[in-house]
C-alpha positions in Angstrom: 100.3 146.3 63.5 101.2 146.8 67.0 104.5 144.6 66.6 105.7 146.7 63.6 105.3 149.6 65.5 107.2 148.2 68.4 109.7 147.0 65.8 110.5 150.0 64.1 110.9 152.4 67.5 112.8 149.6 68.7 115.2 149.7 65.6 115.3 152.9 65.2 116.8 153.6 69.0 119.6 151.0 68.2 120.4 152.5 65.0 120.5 156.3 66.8 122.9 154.7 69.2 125.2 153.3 67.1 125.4 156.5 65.0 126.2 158.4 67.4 128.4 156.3 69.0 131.5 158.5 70.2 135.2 157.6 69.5 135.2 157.0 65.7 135.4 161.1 65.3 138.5 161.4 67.6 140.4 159.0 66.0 139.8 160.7 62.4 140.9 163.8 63.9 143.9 162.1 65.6 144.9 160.6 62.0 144.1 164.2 60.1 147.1 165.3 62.8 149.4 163.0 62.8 149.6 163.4 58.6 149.6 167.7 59.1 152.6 167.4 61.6 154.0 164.8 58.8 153.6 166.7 56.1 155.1 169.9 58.2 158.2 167.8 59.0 158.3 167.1 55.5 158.3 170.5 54.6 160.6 172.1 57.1 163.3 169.5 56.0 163.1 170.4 52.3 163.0 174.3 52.6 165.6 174.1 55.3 163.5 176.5 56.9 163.6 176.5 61.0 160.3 174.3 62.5 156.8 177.0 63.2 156.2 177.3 66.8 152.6 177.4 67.1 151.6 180.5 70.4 150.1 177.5 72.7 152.8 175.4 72.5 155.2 178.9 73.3 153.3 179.5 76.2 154.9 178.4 80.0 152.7 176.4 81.5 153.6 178.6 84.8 151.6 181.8 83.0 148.0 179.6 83.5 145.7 180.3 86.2 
Protein backbone atom coordinates (compact mmCIF):
# COMPACT_ATOMS: atom_id res chain seq x y z
CA UNK A 1 0.00 0.00 0.00
CA UNK A 2 2.93 2.10 0.79
CA UNK A 3 4.30 1.64 -2.97
CA UNK A 4 0.98 2.87 -4.51
CA UNK A 5 1.12 5.69 -2.40
CA UNK A 6 4.64 6.54 -3.39
CA UNK A 7 3.53 5.81 -6.95
CA UNK A 8 0.75 8.01 -7.33
CA UNK A 9 2.58 11.29 -5.52
CA UNK A 10 5.34 10.39 -7.67
CA UNK A 11 3.09 10.50 -10.93
CA UNK A 12 1.22 13.00 -10.03
CA UNK A 13 4.49 15.59 -9.69
CA UNK A 14 5.64 14.50 -13.23
CA UNK A 15 2.29 14.93 -14.68
CA UNK A 16 1.98 18.76 -12.79
CA UNK A 17 5.37 19.43 -14.45
CA UNK A 18 4.70 18.63 -17.67
CA UNK A 19 1.42 20.56 -17.59
CA UNK A 20 2.72 23.31 -16.73
CA UNK A 21 5.50 23.26 -18.73
CA UNK A 22 6.05 26.85 -20.26
CA UNK A 23 6.65 27.68 -23.96
CA UNK A 24 3.66 25.83 -25.64
CA UNK A 25 1.43 29.08 -24.64
CA UNK A 26 3.88 31.58 -26.24
CA UNK A 27 3.99 30.00 -29.28
CA UNK A 28 0.06 29.79 -29.61
CA UNK A 29 0.06 33.35 -28.98
CA UNK A 30 2.87 33.97 -31.48
CA UNK A 31 0.77 32.00 -34.26
CA UNK A 32 -2.75 33.87 -33.05
CA UNK A 33 -0.38 37.13 -34.24
CA UNK A 34 1.22 36.36 -37.01
CA UNK A 35 -2.56 35.31 -38.60
CA UNK A 36 -4.18 38.98 -37.03
CA UNK A 37 -1.34 40.97 -38.75
CA UNK A 38 -2.17 38.55 -41.88
CA UNK A 39 -5.46 39.00 -41.97
CA UNK A 40 -4.92 43.00 -41.41
CA UNK A 41 -2.62 43.07 -44.41
CA UNK A 42 -5.29 41.30 -46.18
CA UNK A 43 -7.72 43.78 -45.34
CA UNK A 44 -5.81 46.95 -45.80
CA UNK A 45 -5.03 45.76 -49.40
CA UNK A 46 -8.62 45.11 -50.41
CA UNK A 47 -10.24 48.33 -48.87
CA UNK A 48 -7.34 50.35 -50.11
CA UNK A 49 -7.57 51.85 -46.99
CA UNK A 50 -4.05 53.27 -45.44
CA UNK A 51 -2.35 50.56 -42.72
CA UNK A 52 -3.78 51.26 -38.59
CA UNK A 53 -0.94 52.57 -36.55
CA UNK A 54 -1.45 51.03 -33.36
CA UNK A 55 -0.37 54.24 -30.18
CA UNK A 56 2.81 51.89 -28.95
CA UNK A 57 4.14 51.40 -32.05
CA UNK A 58 3.59 55.62 -32.65
CA UNK A 59 5.48 56.20 -29.67
CA UNK A 60 9.55 57.42 -29.93
CA UNK A 61 11.34 55.32 -28.11
CA UNK A 62 13.28 58.57 -26.90
CA UNK A 63 9.78 59.64 -24.86
CA UNK A 64 10.63 56.37 -22.30
CA UNK A 65 12.07 56.74 -19.03
Amino acid sequence: MKIAQIFALASALVLSSVALAEGGGDRTFEKMMVANDLAMEKYVAKEGKIEPVVSSDAKDETDEM
